[in-house]
C-alpha positions as CSV (number, residue, x, y, z in Angstrom):
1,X,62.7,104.6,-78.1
2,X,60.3,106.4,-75.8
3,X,59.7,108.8,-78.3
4,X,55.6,109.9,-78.3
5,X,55.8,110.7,-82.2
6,X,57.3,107.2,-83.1
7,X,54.7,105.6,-80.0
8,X,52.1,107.1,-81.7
9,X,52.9,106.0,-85.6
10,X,53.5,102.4,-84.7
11,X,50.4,100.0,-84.3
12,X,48.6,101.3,-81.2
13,X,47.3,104.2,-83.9
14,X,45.8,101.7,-85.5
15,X,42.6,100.4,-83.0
16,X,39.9,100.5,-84.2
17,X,38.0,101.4,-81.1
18,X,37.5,98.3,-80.0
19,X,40.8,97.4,-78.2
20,X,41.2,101.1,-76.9
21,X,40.1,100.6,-73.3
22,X,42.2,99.4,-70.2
23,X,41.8,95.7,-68.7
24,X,38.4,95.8,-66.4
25,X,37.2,99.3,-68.0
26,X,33.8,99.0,-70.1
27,X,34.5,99.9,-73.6
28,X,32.2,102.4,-75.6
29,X,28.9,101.2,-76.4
30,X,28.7,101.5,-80.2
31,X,32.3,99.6,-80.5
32,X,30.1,96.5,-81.0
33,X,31.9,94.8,-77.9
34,X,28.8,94.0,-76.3
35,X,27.0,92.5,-78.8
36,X,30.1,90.5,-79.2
37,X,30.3,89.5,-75.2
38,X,27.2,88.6,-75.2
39,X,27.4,86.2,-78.0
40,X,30.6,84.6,-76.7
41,X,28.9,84.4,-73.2
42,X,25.9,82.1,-74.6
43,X,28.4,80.1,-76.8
44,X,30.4,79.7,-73.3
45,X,26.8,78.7,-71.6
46,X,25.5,76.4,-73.9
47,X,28.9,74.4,-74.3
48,X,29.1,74.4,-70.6
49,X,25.3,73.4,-70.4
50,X,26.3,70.8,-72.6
51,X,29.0,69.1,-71.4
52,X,26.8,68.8,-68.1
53,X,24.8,66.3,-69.6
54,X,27.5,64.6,-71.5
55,X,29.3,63.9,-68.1
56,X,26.3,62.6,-66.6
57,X,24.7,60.9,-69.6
58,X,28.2,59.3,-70.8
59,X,31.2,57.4,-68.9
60,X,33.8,60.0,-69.4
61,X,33.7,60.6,-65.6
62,X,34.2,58.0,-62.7
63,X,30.8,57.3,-61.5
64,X,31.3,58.6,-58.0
65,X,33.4,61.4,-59.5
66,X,30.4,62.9,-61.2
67,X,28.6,65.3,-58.6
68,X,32.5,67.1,-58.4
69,X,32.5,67.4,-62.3
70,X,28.8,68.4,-62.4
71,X,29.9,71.0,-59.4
72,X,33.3,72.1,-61.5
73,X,31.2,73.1,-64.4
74,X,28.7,74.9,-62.4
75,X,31.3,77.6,-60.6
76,X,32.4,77.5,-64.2
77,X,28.7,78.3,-65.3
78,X,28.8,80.9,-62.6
79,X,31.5,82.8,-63.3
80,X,30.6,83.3,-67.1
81,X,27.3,84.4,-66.1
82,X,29.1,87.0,-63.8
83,X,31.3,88.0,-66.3
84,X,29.7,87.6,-69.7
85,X,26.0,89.0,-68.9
86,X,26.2,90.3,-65.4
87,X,29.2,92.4,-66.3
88,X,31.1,91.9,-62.8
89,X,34.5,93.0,-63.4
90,X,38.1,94.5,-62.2
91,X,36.7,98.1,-62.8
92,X,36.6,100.8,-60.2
93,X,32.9,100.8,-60.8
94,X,31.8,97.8,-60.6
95,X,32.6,98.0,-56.3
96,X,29.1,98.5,-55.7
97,X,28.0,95.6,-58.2
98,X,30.3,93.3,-56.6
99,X,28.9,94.5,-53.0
100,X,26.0,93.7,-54.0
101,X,26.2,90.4,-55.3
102,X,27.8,89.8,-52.1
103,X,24.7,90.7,-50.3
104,X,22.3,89.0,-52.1
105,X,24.8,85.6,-51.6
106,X,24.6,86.1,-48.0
107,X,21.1,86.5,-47.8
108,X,20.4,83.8,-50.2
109,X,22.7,81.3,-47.7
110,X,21.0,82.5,-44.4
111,X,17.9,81.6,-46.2
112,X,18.5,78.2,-46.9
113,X,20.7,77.4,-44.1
114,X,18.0,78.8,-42.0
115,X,15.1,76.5,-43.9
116,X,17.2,73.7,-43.2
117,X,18.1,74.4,-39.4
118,X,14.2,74.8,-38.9
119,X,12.8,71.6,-40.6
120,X,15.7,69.6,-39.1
121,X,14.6,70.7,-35.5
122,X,11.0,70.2,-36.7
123,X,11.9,66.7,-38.2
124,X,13.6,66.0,-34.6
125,X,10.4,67.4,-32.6
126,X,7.7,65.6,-34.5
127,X,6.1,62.3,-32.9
128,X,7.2,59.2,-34.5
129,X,5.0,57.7,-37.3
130,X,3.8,54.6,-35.7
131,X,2.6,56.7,-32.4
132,X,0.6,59.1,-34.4
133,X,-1.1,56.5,-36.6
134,X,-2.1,54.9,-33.3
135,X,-3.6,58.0,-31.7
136,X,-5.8,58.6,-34.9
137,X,-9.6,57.2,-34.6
């Protein structure tokens, strides 16, 4: 059953080109794939992008239940962004694409936690409205 010559008349002889690559690996570049990808990615977007507003616009969702949809679809948005255009994926050589995207999510959260820390303590610092309304001529 393990035989290589019967393996190799049997169906997997018959790709195309398309299929022949391993789970994570980048296929060849004139297999059409990512034309395809891409394609399927905005059709994945816009649907997603869509149903955004119908949740919000419609009552399909429990009013106070909306912001957790609205948030659901987004990591949803996210991750087909990653995986559709960004190409993030199981590969060996995407490590430094996934290191990186890491980074720029750490610095992108310092950021803005870091602009919030420092206009709450300004917000707690500043004179009250009424006393500097009074000190003005």
């Amino acid at each position: 059953m393990s035989d290589p010559e019967t393996f190799a008349a049997g169906p997997a002889s018959e790709l195309d080109g398309r299929e022949d690559h391993a789970p994570g690996d980048a296929p060849s570049e004139d297999a059409g794939y990512w034309v395809h990808n891409a394609n399927f990615g905005l059709a994945l977007s816009v649907l997603l992008t869509a149903g955004a507003f119908a949740v919000v616009r419609s009552d399909l969702v429990w009013g106070p239940a909306i912001p957790v949809a609205l948030l659901v679809l987004a990591i949803a948005q996210m991750g087909v962004q990653l995986v559709f255009f960004l190409h993030i994926t199981t590969g060996p050589d995407n490590t430094n694409n996934v290191l990186a995207l890491a980074f720029g999510l750490l610095v992108t959260f310092l950021i803005v936690v870091g602009s919030i820390w420092i206009m709450d303590h300004l917000n707690h610092n500043m004179m009250p409205m009424q006393q500097l309304m009074q000190m003005q001529p």
